[in-house]
N, C-alpha and C positions, 0 to 999 in steps of 0.2 A: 870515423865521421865526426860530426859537429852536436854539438850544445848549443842553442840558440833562446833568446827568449822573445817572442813575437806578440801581438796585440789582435786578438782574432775573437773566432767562434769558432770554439776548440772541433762540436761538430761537422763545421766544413773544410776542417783541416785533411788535405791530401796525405794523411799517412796512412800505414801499414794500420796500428791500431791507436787508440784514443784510450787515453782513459779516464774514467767514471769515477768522483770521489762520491764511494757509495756507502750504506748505514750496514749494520751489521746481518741484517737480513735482507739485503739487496732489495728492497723496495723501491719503487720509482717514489721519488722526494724533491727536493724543490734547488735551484740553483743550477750547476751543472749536472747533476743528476734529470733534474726536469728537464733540461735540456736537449739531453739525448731523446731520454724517453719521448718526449714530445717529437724530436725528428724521426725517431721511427715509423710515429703515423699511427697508418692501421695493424702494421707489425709489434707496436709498444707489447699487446698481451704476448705472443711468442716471446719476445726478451724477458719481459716478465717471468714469465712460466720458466723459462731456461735460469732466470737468475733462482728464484725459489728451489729449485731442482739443485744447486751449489751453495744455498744457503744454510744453517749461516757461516759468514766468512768473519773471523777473528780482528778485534784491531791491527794492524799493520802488515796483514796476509792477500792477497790478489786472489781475483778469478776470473777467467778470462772462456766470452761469449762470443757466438758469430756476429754481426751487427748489424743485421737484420733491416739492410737498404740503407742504411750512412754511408760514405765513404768509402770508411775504412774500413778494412776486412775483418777486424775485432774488435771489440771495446773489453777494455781490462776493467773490470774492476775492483779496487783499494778500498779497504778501512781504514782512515786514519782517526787520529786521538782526537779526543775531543780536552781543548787544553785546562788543564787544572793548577796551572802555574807553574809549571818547567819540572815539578818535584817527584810527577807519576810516570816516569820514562817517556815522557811523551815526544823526546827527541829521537830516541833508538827506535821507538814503534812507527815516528814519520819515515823516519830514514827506510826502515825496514819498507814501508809502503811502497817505495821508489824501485827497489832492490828487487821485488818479489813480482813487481811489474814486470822491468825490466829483464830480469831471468825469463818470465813465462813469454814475453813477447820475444826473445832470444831463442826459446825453447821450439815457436811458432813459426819459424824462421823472417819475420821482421826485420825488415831494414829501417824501418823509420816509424817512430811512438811520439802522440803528443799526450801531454800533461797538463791538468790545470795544477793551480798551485792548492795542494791537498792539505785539509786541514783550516783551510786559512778563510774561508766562509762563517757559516754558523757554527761550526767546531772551535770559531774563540783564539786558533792562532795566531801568534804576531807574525802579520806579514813579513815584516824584513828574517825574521827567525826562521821562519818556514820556507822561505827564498834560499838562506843557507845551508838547510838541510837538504833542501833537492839539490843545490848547487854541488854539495861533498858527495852524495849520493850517485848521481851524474857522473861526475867526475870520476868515482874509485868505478864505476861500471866500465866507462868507458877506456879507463888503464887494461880493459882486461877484453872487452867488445868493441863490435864496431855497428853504430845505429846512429842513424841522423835521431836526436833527441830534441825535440821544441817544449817549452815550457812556455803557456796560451796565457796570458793574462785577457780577461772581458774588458775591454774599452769604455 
């Protein structure tokens, strides 16, 4: 399938699953994180309660939740690094982010995952740098699967 990168609200994105750049203890937190949780509604504590239940989830490790009235049938979610200046692996741990999604959404039999760009909010990445590591990331998945992949930038 395809790579695409679109201009949305990753929440009403028509995929299989979405996912969540989330903190290491899966708390509901602000950005796209608040995002979700706030579309959930009166469901937000369920997701809650489910994410605490898989918490905690390591820098650049996935875990993936029913989604509880969104969309999509999961939301994944990703630790990514918080950037400390290129010098604390903080490339291999975004990469990995991407990787460990897309495995479990592969795993869930998904055909179609959106992404915001991870990292790239309050965690301090440079956006064009965190662009190219979903971009290689994507890319080496898709040499080996097959998943319509959107990458959501917020408008």
């Amino acid at each position: 399938m395809a790579f695409s990168i679109v201009h949305g609200d990753i929440v009403t994105m028509d995929t299989d699953a979405i996912v969540n750049a989330a903190n290491s203890q899966l708390l509901a937190g602000s950005g796209v994180c608040g995002a979700i949780f706030r579309a959930a509604g009166e469901r937000a504590g369920e997701l809650q309660a489910e994410c605490l239940a898989k918490a905690p989830c390591p820098t650049g490790q996935s875990v993936l939740t029913d989604s509880y009235g969104l969309k999509a049938k999961y939301i994944i979610h990703t630790v990514g690094p918080v950037w400390q200046g290129g010098t604390q692996g903080e490339k291999d741990l975004l990469y990995s982010c991407y990787r460990t999604a897309l495995d479990l959404a592969a795993d869930a039999q998904c055909k179609s995952i959106a992404f915001p760009l991870i990292s790239a909010g309050i965690f301090g990445y440079p956006k064009e740098e965190a662009l190219a590591v979903a971009r290689q990331a994507v890319t080496d998945f898709l040499a080996q699967g097959d998943m319509d992949v959107r990458l959501v930038l917020y408008p």
